[in-house]
N, C-alpha and C positions, 0 to 999 in steps of 0.2 A: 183360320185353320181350315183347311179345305180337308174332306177326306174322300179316298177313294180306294175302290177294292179291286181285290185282282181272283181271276178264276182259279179254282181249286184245283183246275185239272190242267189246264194251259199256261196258268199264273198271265193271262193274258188282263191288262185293264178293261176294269169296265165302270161305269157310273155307277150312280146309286140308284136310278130308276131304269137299270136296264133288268130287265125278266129273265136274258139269258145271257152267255159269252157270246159276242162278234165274231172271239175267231173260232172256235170248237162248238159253240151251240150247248152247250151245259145248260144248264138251268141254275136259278136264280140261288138254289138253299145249296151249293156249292160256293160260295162266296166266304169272303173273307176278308174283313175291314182291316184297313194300315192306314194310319194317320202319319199324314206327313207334314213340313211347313209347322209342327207344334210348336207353342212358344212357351218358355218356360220364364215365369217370375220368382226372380231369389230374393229373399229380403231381407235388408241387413240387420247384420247382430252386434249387439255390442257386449265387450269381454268387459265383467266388471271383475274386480281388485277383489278375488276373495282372499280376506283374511287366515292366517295363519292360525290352529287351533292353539290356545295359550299352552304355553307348558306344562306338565306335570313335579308337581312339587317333590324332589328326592327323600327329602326326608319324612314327607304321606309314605312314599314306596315304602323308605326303609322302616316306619313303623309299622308296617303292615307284614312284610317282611320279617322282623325280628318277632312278630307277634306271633305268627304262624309257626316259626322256626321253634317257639320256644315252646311250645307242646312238647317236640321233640328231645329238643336237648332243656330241659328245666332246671338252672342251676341254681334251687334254693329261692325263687321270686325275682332273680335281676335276672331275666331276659322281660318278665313282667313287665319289669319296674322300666324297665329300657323301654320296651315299645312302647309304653302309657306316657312317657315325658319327648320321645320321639315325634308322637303323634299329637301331642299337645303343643310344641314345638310349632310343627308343620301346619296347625290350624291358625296361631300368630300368624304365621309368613303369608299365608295365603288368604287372612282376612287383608292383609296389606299389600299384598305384589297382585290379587287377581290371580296367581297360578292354579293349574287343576290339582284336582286330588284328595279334593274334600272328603269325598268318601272313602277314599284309601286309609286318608286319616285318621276319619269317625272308625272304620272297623279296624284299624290297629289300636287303636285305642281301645274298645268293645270288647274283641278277643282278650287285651292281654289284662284286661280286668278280670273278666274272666279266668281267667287261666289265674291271676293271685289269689279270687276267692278261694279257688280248687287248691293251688297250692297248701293257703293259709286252713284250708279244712284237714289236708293232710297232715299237716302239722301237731296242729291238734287232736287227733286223732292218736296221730306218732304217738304224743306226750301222754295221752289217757291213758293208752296200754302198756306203756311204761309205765305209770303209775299203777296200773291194775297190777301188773307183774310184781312191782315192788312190795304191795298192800297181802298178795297172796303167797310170799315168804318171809 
């Protein structure tokens, strides 16, 4: 790699131990280095085979899904009762296929427990003050 500069004012060449331009007479702290002749090394790569992320198990989704759904619309404990067998379901398949979604599963599952205690408290509830009502006529 040879390098060599050129004058800042002439853009004329000059060496690397010249003090000033040949052709203009400038002075030395007007210069300006350009490498030329560089060589450049590339180095090979190699594409490896990334693997495809596994799938996501539909039925983790849809327990997860119906579990969250079913805050909303609560028909009596079966959207509960759905996403807890949904997501029990989906933990089988994906102990055996490798598919994602394990945790889709665990919290539709989690949720829609939840969501029957709450139910089943309401319930009870219901029924008490029914019975309060009844007791107090």
């Amino acid at each position: 790699m040879s390098v060599q500069t050129h004058c800042k004012h002439c853009t004329g060449q000059l060496g690397i131990e010249d003090r000033a331009c040949q052709y203009c007479g400038a002075p030395v702290e007007g210069l300006q280095p350009v490498v030329q002749n560089a060589q450049v090394s590339v180095q090979p790569f190699v594409v490896q085979d990334i693997a495809a992320p596994p799938k996501t198990n539909s039925m983790a989704t849809a327990s997860l899904v119906v579990s969250c759904v079913g805050w909303l619309f609560n028909f009596l404990g079966v959207t509960p009762i759905a996403g807890i067998i949904l997501g029990s379901v989906a933990l089988r398949q994906i102990k055996n296929t490798g598919e994602a979604g394990r945790g889709s599963a665990i919290a539709g599952i989690i949720i829609s427990a939840v969501n029957l205690v709450f139910v089943l408290v309401v319930v009870i509830l219901v029924i008490l003050f029914i019975e309060s009502l009844q007791t107090m006529f």
